[in-house]
Each structure stands twice: as structure tokens, then as C-alpha cells.
C-alpha positions in Angstrom: 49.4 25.4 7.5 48.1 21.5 6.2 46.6 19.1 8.3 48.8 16.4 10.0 48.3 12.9 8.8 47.6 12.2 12.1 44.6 15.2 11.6 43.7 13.3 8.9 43.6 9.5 10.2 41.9 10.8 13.2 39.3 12.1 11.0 38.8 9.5 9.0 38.3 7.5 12.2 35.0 9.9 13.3 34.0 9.3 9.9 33.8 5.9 10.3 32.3 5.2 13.8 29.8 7.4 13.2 28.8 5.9 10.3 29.3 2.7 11.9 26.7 3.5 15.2 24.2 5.1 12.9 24.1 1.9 10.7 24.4 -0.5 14.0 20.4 -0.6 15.0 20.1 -1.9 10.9 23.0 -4.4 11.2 21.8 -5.8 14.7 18.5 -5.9 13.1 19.7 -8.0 10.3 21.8 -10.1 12.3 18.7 -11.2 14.1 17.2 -12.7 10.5 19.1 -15.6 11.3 20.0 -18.5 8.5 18.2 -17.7 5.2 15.9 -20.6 3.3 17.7 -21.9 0.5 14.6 -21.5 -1.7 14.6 -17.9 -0.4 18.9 -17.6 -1.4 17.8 -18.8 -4.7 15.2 -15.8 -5.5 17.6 -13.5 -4.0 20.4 -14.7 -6.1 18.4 -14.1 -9.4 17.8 -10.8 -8.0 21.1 -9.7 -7.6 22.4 -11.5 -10.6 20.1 -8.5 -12.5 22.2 -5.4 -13.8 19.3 -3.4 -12.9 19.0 -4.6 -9.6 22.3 -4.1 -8.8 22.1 -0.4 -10.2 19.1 0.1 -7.9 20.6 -1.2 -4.8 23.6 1.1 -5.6 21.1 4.1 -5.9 19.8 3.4 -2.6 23.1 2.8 -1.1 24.2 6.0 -2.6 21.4 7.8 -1.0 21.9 6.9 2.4 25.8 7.9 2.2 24.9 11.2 0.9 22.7 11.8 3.7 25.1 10.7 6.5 28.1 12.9 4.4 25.7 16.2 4.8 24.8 15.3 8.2 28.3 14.6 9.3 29.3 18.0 8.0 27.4 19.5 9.7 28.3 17.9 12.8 32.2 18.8 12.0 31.4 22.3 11.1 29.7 22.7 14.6 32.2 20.3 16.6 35.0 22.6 14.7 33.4 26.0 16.0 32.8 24.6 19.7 36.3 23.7 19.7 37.2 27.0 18.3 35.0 29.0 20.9 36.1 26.8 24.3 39.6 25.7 23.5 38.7 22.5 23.5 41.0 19.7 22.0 39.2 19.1 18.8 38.6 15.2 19.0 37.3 16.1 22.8 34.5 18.2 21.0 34.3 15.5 18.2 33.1 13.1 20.7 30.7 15.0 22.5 29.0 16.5 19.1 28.9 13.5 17.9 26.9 11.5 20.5 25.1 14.3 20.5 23.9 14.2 17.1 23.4 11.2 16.9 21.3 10.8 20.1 19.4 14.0 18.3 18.4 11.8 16.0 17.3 8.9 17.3 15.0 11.3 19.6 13.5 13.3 16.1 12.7 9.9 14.8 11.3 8.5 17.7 8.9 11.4 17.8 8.0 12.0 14.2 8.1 8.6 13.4 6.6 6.1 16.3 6.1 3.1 14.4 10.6 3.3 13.3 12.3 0.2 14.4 15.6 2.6 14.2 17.2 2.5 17.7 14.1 1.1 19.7 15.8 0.4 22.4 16.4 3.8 23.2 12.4 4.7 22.8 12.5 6.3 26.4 14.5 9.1 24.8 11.3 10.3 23.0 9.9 10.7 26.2 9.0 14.9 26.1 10.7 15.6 29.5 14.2 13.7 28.0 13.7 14.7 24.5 13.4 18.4 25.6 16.2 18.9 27.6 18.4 16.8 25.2 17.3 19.0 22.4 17.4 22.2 24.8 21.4 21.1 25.3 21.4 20.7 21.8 20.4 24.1 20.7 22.0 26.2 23.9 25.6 24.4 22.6 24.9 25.2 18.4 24.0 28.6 19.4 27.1 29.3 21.3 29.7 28.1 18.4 27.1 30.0 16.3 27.9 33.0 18.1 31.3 32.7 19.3 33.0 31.0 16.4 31.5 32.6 13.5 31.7 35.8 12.2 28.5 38.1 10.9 29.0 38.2 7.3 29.1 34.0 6.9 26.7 33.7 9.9 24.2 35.4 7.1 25.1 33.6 4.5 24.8 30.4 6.4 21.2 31.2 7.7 20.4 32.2 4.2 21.8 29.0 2.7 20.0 27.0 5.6 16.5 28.9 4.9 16.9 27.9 1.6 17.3 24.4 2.4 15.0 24.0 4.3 12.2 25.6 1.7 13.7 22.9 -1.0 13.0 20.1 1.4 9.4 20.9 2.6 8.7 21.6 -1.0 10.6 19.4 -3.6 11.8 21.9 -5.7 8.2 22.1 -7.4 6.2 24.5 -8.1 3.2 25.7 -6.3 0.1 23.9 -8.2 -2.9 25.3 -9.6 -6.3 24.9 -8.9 -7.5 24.9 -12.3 -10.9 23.6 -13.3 -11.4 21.4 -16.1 -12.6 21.3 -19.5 -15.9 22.2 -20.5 -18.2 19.5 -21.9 -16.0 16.3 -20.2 -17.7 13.4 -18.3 -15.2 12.4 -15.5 -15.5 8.6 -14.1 -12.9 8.5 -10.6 -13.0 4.7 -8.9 -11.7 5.0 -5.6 -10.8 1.5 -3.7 -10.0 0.7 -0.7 -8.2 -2.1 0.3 -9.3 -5.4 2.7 -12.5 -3.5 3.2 -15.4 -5.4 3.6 -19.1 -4.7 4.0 -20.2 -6.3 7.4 -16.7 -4.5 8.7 -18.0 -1.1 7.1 -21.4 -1.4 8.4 -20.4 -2.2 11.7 -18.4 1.3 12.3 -19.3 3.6 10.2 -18.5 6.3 13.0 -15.0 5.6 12.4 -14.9 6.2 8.9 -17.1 10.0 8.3 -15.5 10.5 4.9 -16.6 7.1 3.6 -19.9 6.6 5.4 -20.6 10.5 3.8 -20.4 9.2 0.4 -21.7 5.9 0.5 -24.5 7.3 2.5 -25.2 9.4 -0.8 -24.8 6.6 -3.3 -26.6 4.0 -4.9 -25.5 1.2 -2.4 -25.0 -2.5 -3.0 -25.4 -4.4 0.0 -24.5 -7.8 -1.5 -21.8 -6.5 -3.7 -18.6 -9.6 -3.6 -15.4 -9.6 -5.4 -14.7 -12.8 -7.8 -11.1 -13.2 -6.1 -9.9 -11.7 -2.9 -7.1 -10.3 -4.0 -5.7 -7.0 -5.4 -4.6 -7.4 -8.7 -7.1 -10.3 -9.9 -10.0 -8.1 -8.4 -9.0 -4.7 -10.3 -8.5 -6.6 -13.6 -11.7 -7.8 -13.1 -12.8 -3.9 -12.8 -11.1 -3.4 -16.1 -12.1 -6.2 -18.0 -15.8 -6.8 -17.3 -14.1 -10.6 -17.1 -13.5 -13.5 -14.3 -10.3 -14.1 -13.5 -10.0 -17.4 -15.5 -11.2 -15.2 -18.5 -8.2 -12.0 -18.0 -5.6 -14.3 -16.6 -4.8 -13.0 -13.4 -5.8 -15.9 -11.6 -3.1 -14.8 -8.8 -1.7 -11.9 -7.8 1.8 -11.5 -9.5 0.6 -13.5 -12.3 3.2 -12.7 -15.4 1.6 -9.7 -17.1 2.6 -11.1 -20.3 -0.5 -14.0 -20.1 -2.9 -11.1 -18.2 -5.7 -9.9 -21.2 -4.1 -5.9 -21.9 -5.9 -5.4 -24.8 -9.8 -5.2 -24.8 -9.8 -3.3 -21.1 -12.0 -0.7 -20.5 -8.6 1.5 -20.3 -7.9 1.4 -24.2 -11.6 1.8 -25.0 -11.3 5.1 -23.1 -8.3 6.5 -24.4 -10.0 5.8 -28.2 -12.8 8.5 -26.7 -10.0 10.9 -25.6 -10.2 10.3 -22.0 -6.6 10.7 -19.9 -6.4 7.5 -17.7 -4.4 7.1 -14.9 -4.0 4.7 -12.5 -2.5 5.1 -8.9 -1.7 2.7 -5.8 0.2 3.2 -2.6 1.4 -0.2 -2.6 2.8 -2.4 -5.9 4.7 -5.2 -4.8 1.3 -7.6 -5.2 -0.4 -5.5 -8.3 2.0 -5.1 -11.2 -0.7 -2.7 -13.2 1.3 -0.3 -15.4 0.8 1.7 -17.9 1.1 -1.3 -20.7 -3.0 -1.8 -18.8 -4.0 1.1 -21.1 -3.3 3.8 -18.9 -1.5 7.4 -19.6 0.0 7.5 -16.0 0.4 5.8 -13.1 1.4 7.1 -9.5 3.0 5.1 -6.8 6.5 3.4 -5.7 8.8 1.9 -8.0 7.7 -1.7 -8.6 10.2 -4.2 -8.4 12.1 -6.7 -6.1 13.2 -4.5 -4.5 10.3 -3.2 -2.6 10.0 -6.4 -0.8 13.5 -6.0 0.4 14.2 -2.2 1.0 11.9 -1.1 3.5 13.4 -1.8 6.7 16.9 -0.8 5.8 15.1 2.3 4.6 13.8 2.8 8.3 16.7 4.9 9.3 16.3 8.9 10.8 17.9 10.2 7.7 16.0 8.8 5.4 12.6 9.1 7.2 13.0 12.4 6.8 13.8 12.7 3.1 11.1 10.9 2.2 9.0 13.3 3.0 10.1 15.3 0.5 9.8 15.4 -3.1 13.6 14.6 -3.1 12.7 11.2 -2.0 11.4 10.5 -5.3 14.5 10.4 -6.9 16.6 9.0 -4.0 14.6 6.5 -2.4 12.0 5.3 -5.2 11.0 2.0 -4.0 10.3 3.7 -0.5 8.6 6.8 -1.7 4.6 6.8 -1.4 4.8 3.0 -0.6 2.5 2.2 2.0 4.6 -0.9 2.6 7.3 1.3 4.0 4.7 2.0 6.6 7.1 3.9 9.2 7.7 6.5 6.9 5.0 6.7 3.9 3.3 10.0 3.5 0.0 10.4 3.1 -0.9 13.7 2.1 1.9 13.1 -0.4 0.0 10.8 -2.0 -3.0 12.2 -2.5 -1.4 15.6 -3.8 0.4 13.5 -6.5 -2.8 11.6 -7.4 -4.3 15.0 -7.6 -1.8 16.7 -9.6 -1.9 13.3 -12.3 -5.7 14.5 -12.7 -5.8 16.7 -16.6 -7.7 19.9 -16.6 -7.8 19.4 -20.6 -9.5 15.9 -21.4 -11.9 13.8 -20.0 -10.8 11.8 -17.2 -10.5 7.7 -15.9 -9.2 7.8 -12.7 -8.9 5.0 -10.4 -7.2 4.8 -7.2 -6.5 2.3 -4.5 -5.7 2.8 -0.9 -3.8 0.1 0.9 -3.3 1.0 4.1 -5.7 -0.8 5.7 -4.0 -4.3 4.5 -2.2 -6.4 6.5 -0.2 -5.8 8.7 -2.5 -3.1 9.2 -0.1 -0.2 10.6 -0.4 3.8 9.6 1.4 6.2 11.6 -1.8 8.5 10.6 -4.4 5.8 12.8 -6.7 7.6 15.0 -6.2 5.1 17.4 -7.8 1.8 18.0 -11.2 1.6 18.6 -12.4 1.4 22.7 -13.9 -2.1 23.4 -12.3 -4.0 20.3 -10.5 -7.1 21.9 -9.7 -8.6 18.2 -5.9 -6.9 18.0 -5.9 -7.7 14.7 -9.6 -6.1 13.9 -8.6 -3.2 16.1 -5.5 -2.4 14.2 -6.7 -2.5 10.8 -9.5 -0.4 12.3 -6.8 2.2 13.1 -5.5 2.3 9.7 -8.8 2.6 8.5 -9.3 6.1 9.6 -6.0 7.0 7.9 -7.3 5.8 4.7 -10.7 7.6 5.4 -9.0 11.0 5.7 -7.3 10.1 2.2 -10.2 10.0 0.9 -11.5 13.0 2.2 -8.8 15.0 1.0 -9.0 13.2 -2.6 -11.9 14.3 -2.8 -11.7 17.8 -1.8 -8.9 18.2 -4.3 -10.5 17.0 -7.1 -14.2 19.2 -6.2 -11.6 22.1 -6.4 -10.6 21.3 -9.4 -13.7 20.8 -10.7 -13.1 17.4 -11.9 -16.5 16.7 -10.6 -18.5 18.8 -11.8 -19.9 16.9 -14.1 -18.7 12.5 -12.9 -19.2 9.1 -12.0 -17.3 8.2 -9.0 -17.3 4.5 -7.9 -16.3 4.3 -4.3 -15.3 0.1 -3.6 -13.1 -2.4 -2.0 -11.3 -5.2 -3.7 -12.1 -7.4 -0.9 -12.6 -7.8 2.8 -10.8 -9.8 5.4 -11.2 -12.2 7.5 -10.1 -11.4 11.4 -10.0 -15.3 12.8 -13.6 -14.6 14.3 -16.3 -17.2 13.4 -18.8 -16.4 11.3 -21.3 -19.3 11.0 -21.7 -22.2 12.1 -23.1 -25.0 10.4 -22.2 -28.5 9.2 -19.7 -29.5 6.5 -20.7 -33.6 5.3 -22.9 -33.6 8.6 -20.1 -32.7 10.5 -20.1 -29.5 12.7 -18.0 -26.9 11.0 -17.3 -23.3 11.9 -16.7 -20.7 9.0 -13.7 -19.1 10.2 -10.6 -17.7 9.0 -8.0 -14.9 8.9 -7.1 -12.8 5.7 -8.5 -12.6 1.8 -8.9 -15.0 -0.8 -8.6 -17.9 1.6 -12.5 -18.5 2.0 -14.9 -19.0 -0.3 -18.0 -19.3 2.3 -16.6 -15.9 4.2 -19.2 -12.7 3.8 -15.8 -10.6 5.7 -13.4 -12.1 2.7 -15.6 -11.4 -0.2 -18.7 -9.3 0.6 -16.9 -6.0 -0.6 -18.2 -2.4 -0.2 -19.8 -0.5 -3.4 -21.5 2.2 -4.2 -22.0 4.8 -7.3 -22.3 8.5 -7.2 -23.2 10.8 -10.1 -21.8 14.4 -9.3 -23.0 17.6 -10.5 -21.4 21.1 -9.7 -19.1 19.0 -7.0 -22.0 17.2 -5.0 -23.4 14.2 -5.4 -26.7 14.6 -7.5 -28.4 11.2 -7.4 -30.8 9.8 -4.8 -29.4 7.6 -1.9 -31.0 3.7 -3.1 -29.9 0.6 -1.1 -29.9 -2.3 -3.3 -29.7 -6.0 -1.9 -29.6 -7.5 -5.2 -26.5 -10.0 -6.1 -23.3 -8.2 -7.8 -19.9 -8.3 -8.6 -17.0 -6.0 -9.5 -17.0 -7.6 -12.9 -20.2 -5.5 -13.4 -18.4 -2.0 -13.3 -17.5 -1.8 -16.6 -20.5 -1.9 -17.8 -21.9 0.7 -15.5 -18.8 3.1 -16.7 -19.5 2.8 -20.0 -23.2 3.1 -20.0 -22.6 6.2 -17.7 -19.6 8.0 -20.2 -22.3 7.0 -23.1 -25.7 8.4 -21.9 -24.6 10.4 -18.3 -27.4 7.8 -16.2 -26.1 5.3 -13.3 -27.3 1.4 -14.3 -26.1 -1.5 -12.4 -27.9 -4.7 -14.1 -26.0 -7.6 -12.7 -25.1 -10.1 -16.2 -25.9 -13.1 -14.1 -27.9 -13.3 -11.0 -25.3 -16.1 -9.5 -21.5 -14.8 -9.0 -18.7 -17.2 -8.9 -15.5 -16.8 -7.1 -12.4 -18.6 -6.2 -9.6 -18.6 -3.7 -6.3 -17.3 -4.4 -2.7 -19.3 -3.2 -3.3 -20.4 0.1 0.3 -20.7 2.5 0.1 -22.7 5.8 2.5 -19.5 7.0 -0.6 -17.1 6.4 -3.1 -19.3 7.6 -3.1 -17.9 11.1 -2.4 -14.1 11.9 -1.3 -15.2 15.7 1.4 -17.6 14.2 2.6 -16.4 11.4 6.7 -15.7 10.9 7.3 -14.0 8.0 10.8 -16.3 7.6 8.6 -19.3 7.7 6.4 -17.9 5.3 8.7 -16.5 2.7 10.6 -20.1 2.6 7.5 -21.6 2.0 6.3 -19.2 -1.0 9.2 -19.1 -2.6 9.6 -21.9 -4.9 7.0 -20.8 -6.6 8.4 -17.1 -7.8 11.5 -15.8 -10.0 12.7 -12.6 -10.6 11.5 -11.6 -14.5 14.3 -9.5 -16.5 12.8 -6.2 -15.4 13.2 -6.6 -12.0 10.2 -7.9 -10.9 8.9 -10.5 -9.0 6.7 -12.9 -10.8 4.9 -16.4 -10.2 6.6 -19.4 -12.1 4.7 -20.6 -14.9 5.1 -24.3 -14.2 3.8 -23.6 -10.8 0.2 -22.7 -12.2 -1.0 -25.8 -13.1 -0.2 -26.9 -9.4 -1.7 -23.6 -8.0 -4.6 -23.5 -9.9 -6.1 -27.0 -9.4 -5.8 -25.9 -5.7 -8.2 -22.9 -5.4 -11.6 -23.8 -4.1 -14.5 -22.6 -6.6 -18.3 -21.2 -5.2 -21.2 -20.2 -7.4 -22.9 -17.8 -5.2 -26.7 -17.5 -6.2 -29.6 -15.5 -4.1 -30.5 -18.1 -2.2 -27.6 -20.7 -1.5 -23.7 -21.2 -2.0 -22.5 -24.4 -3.8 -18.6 -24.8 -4.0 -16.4 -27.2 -5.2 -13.4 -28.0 -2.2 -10.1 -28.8 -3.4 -8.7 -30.6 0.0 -11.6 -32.6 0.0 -11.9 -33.1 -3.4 -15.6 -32.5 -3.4 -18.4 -30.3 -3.6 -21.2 -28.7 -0.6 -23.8 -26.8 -0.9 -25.7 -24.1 1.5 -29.0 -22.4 1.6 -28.5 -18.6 2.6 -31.3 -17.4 4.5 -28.8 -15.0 6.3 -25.4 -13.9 6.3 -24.8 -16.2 9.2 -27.4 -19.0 9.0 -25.8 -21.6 6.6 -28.0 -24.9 6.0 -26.2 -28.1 4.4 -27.9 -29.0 1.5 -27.2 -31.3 -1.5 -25.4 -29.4 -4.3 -27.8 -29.0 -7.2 -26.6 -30.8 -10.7 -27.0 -27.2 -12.3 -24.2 -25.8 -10.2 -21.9 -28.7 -10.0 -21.8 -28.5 -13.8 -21.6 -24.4 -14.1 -18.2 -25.1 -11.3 -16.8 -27.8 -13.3 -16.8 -25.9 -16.4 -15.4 -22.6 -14.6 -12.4 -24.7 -13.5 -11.8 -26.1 -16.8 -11.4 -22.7 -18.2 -9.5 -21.7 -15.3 -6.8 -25.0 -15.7 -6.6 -23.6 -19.4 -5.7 -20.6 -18.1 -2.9 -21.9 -16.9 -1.3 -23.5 -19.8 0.6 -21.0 -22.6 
């Protein structure tokens, strides 16, 4: 017998409402953006304009319509035999399984996912008393269509069919992994880096953080270790380079990689020696490094504009889910393993891929970063926030510390097991710190009291918690550290690593001799919208910023050309030396000087001639920097 059109229309009208109420907590979210910047329609115009963009989007739309068709199936095939098994007129059952379902959902999200925007203002559902007798209502009503309304032989097939579902999306498809060791006679260097980390925050709990404070605790330490530029991708090209950031090029983050020195990095010189190199980050939407950098492969979200625009339409039950699954991969890429997606970013995942990447055949580079801990400082994985802390914003990134601190404990234990240190350097670091709007000095600025406060990275040249950055070496034998725990106070930057990594893959011996016993640095762009962590409004902020982007042909987001002159002759520059800090200021248009008898007791002084001279010819490089 066929189906009446009226069968069908009705149909076709569950179809569409439920689809329509599982998209409605997205649309009301969106609907709450209000009007859109014009600066801001202009970069999203350029976007969309891009075939590849488009193509993506599509993808991602595609996925999330796949996932509601299998879930709605499933919904019909149960409202179908409930209906069968009650008499009940089938557009009655429809109804109730549908609500059902979908309430299901909500409460699964809630629970798995606490940090999901999806359907918040439902939240009480997750409470355990209503989300267990919803899901005990649930499960009594499937088990009774099961039963009545099925017959043995399909019942079997359809438990078979559902175990093997469910084993395809815990595991991905993939293959159990070996431990494997590696290959005899190599001399493995791993960098591990964590993000907005600095020193006076580490120091201050290491209880919090047992995986790090275990390994730092074993190193040689650098107490005064800073960063040249407080920011992600200008800091690791500095790793790579052995350069400053007017020297590389990356004199911003999201600088066009096609003026960014990819040539002489420490990369290519490794992969002449045979080593595999492999980069890997959590979060790329500020750090464009790819595999053009020199390295063999790297692990991590899609990069693109589109990871600044996906993650809260990817915040939906469905797709929380698949993304913890290898499937998520191919359907969700710009989501999967980002860190930005914070609601639904897996952690272990991570680490298993970065620990798969590792060869058990050639030497190996391996750096990693863990971002986490940056702003806006949320981790489903946080411990909690710390008793006593009355900073929100210290607390929080606290939190998400300890998340990144298990990372690492499990990177580590992977890579011991697979004998990748047996016989290696590993560098543990941050690329900066971050400031949490708490003061940190006070002192005078022209004879004027001043206070040296501020929130963020690269915003603050005088700020130990912006720039003083964690660092310490490790030389592993048979899977432990081998090397004698030295604390060093002497001055040194990140741009001193290579060095150290290749002296150590040349002669097996740790040597950190800093090239210059004063460091400069420099601020990176500076919004008003990020100036404040209690004020800022991401609208506010993205309309200010934008002007000063475009979307490049492949789909990523890049910093205008034209705009670096402007950018650059705005960065404050500081030569830090043992004993004071002399920096040129850009909004006063003038330069001050400290003596540093502490990390908090900052004297004025007059700026010496010798360091006036050494800034002015830094910024001169760094203005031809920005001219090509």
C-alpha cells in the first residue's frame, strides 16, 4: 500500500520543525549579534567571495544535516514502532518522540559538555535528579517498541549494526597504534610550549601544575628567561630562527607568511641531518606555521577564516559529539582539536595525534604548543579554580592551566613509551605570559607616579607577567631526565634556543650562552577593545581590528601590508639589560629608563646614550621590515 500525500506532507512537516527547534538556540544566538560593523561586512565579504570558502562552509553545513538526517531516523524508526506497539495515531507518537529526543539532547550536552551555549536556558535539565528520570522515560519507552514492535531476527541485526557503530565512533575507524620504540643511534630534541605562561605565575603555584613543576624541577632553569614579542607566532619564529622579530619578519601575529624568513630556520637545517620535524598546535587562527616553515608534518585544526567564524555554530549536541571522534576530522575540520572551539575540543585527542606524528625511524624535531591556557581561558578539563583567588580572570586561566598540565603529562608518557626519549633534548617553555590587570610596580614615569599595570600579552614592555616566560632544558637518557637540576638567573631569550638545539644534536651536552647580555623586545598591535579584560566586547573589538586584515587567496586571514608601516611605528621598543630597562614609548614619543634592583622595585633614571642608540637602530630595522 503507498503512503498518502498527506503521509508524506505531514512528514515532511516533522522533518522540518525538528530541524527547525534544534537549530533555534544557534539562530536566537545569532540574532542577538545585532548590526554587523561595516569594516567587519567587508572582511566577511572577501571571505565568502572565495571558492574555497564557500566549499568549506558547505562541508560544514553538510555535516550538520547529516547528523540531524541519522538522528531523525532514528527518532522515526522508534516513533514508528511505539505507534506500532500502542495504536497510537502516528503523528501523536511523532510529537511525543520527538520532544523527547530532542530534550534527550539538550540534557547529554548539558552533561558532557558544561561550558555548550546550546539550549542554556534549559541548563536545569542537567540537573542528575531531572536528567535521570528524563533519560529513565527515555529508555523504559525505546525498550518497549524495541520489544513489542520488532521482531528477533532484525532486533539482532539492529543491536549488531548499533555495536558496530558505536565501536567506529569511539575509535575513528583507526587502527589500534603501536608502541614502537625508536631507532637506534637518533638524538631526539621535543620543545613543548605552553601558552600565556609566565614565570612569576608559574612560581607562584606550582601545586597546581605537578606535571610541569616535575620537569622544570629537573631542568636547567632560567629564572630571567623573556620572550622578544608576546605573542604566538612572532615568539616561535624567533625559536626557529635564532632571529628578532624585525630580523624574521613576523613582527605581528598573522603577518603574511610570504615576507616571514622560511628559509635559513632551524627546521630545514634539521631535515638536511635527516631528522623528521613536525610541528603541532591546538589553536591556529593567530600562528599560520605550516609545513612551508620546514616541517614534515603538522597537527592541529584546519587554518583558515573560518576558524574565527565556525565555532559557535559548531556548539550544537550533534556535533559535540562527533568531534570526539576521529570522524570529526573529516567533517568538522576547522573545529576538530581546536582549542578555540573550547566547548568541545578534546584533549586526549590531541596528544594521541601529536604522539602518533612522532617517527620511530629517524631522528626527531618535535615542537608543540598548548593553548589552552590563553584567553579567554576556558577548558572543560580545569580542575577548578583555585580557593582564595579573587582575580576571575587569574583564577580562570589557573583552571585551564591544570588541563594543559595533564597534556603534558600524558605527552610525555607517550613519548617515554615510545622511547623517543631515550636518548633527547626536551625544551619545556612559554611563548609569553600575561598580564591579569593586577599592578605590578609602582614607580614614576617623567616624575610622575605611574603604576605598571595591564591585562594580556604583548601590550607591556615594563611587565615581568607579559614577558618573563618559563624555560627550562632537560637531557633524557633511558626516559628520565639525566642532567642535574641548576637554576640560572642570568638574562636570556627564546632567540637563544637554537643555538642550544644545535649545539646539543652536534655534541649531546646542554649550553645556554646568552649572544647578548641585554634582550630587546617590543609590543605587538595594541586595540583599545583588548585593553581591558572587564570591558571588552568582542563586537567592539572586531570592528575596531578589522581594517587592518584581508582574507589572502587561500583562505586565510592575514594583516594588510599597507597597514604595517602604521602598525609598526606604534609598538613600544625596551632593551632589557641586568641591571635596568630603557624603552622607547610610542604614545609619548619618548624614551625612560629604570634601574632593576627587583622584579618590582623600578627606579626612574635617565636613559643612557648607549641604549637610546641600540633602540633607535632596532626600530629602523624594524620600519624596514615593513616595507616589500
Amino acid at each position: 500500500m503507498g503512503i498518502s500525500a498527506r503521509r508524506i506532507a505531514g512528514e515532511a512537516t516533522f522533518l522540518f520543525v525538528f530541524t527547525a527547534v534544534y537549530f533555534s538556540p544557534i539562530v536566537l544566538g545569532l540574532a542577538e549579534i545585532g548590526e554587523i560593523d561595516l569594516r567587519v561586512q567587508t572582511l566577511l565579504g572577501e571571505a565568502l567571495n572565495l571558492p574555497e570558502v564557500r566549499a568549506e562552509l558547505a562541508r560544514n553545513g553538510a555535516a550538520h544535516l547529516l547528523l540531524i538526517a541519522a538522528f531523525h531516523s532514528g527518532l522515526v524508526y522508534t516513533s514508528d514502532r511505539l505507534s506500532a506497539a500502542n495504536g497510537l495515531h502516528w503523528a501523536v507518537s511523532r510529537i511525543c518522540v520527538f520532544v523527547g529526543g530532542w530534550l534527550a539532547l539538550v540534557v547529554v550536552n548539558r552533561l558532557v559538555f558544561p561550558l555548550s551555549d546550546y539550549a542554556y536556558a534549559l541548563s536545569y535539565l542537567a540537573h542528575p535528579l531531572t536528567a535521570g528520570a528524563l533519560i529513565a522515560l527515555l529508555v523504559a519507552a525505546l525498550g518497549y517498541a524495541w520489544i513489542r514492535g520488532t521482531s528477533k531476527t532484525l532486533r539482532r541485526g539492529l543491536a549488531g549494526a548499533g555495536a558496530a557503530t558505536l565501536a567506529i565512533l569511539v575509535t575513528g575507524g583507526i587502527a589500534p597504534k603501536s608502541e614502537s620504540t625508536r631507532a637506534e643511534g637518533t638524538r631526539n630534541v621535543i620543545v613543548i610550549g605552553i601558552d600565556s605562561l609566565s614565570g612569576p605565575v608559574f612560581e607562584s603555584n606550582r601545586a597546581l601544575l605537578p606535571n610541569l613543576t616535575a620537569l622544570l624541577d629537573r631542568s636547567m632553569y632560567f629564572e630571567r628567561a623573556y620572550t622578544p614579542l608576546g605573542r604566538t607566532f612572532p615568539a616561535w619564529m624567533s625559536v626557529l630562527s635564532g632571529l628578532s622579530p624585525a630580523e624574521h619578519g613576523a613582527v605581528f601575529n598573522l603577518r603574511d607568511v610570504k615576507h616571514v624568513e622560511r628559509d635559513a630556520l632551524l627546521t630545514k637545517a634539521l631535515r638536511q641531518q635527516g631528522y623528521r620535524t613536525i610541528f603541532a598546535i591546538d589553536e591556529r587562527r593567530f600562528a599560520h606555521i605550516d609545513e612551508s616553515f620546514g616541517f614534515d608534518q603538522v597537527v592541529g585544526p584546519r587554518v583558515g577564516v573560518l576558524d574565527f567564524l565556525l565555532q559557535d555554530l559548531n556548539d550544537t549536541p550533534l556535533t559535540n559529539l562527533i568531534l570526539q571522534t576521529r570522524l570529526g576530522q573529516r567533517a568538522l575540520p576547522f573545529s576538530y582539536l581546536n582549542t578555540a572551539s573550547h566547548v568541545n575540543y578534546d584533549a586526549e585527542a590531541f596528544v594521541e595525534h601529536v604522539a602518533e606524528a612522532a617517527s620511530d625511524t629517524a631522528p626527531l624535531f618535535m615542537a608543540v604548543h598548548f593553548e589552552s591556557a590563553h584567553f579567554p581561558f576556558q577548558s572543560r578539563y580545569s580542575k577548578g579554580r583555585p580557593e582564595g583567588e579573587t582575580n576571575v580572570f587569574l583564577a580562570r586561566h589557573l583552571a585551564a592551566l591544570t588541563a594543559v598540565d595533564a597534556q603534558v603529562g600524558d605527552l610525555v608518557n607517550r613519548l617515554s613509551r615510545k622511547g623517543h626519549l631515550d636518548d633527547a633534548l626536551v625544551i619545556v617553555m612559554s611563548d609569553h605570559g600575561e598580564g591579569f590587570g593586577e599592578i605590578e610596580a609602582r614607580t614614576t614615569r617623567g616624575g610622575e607616579a605611574f603604576n605598571i599595570v595591564g591585562y594580556g600579552h604583548g601590550a607591556n614592555v615594563l611587565s615581568e607577567h607579559q614577558n618573563r616566560v618559563i624555560l627550562g632544558l632537560l637531557q633524557y637518557r633511558n626516559g628520565q631526565p639525566a642532567n642535574e637540576h641548576v637554576r640560572r638567573d642570568d638574562l636570556v631569550s627564546l632567540t637563544d634556543l637554537r643555538d642550544v638545539i644545535e649545539h646539543f644534536t652536534a655534541s649531546d651536552q646542554i649550553k645556554l650562552d646568552a649572544r647578548d647580555r641585554c634582550l630587546l623586545s617590543e609590543t605587538g598591535l595594541r586595540f583599545v577593545g583588548a585593553a581591558n579584560y572587564k570591558t571588552l566586547n568582542p563586537a567592539e573589538l572586531a570592528a575596531e581590528s578589522a581594517k587592518h586584515y584581508e582574507i589572502a587567496p587561500d583562505g586565510r586571514m592575514r594583516l594588510r601590508e599597507r597597514s604595517l608601516a602604521e602598525l609598526v611605528a606604534m609598538k613600544d621598543v625596551a632593551l632589557r639589560c641586568p641591571d635596568r630597562l630603557t624603552y622607547f614609548s610610542a604614545t609619548a614619543d619618548r624614551y625612560y629608563s629604570y634601574s632593576t634592583a627587583t622584579d618590582t622595585e623600578f627606579l626612574e633614571s635617565e636613559p643612557p646614550g648607549e641604549d637610546i642608540a641600540r633602540i633607535d637602530a632596532y626600530r629602523k630595522t624594524l620600519a624596514g621590515a615593513a616595507i616589500h
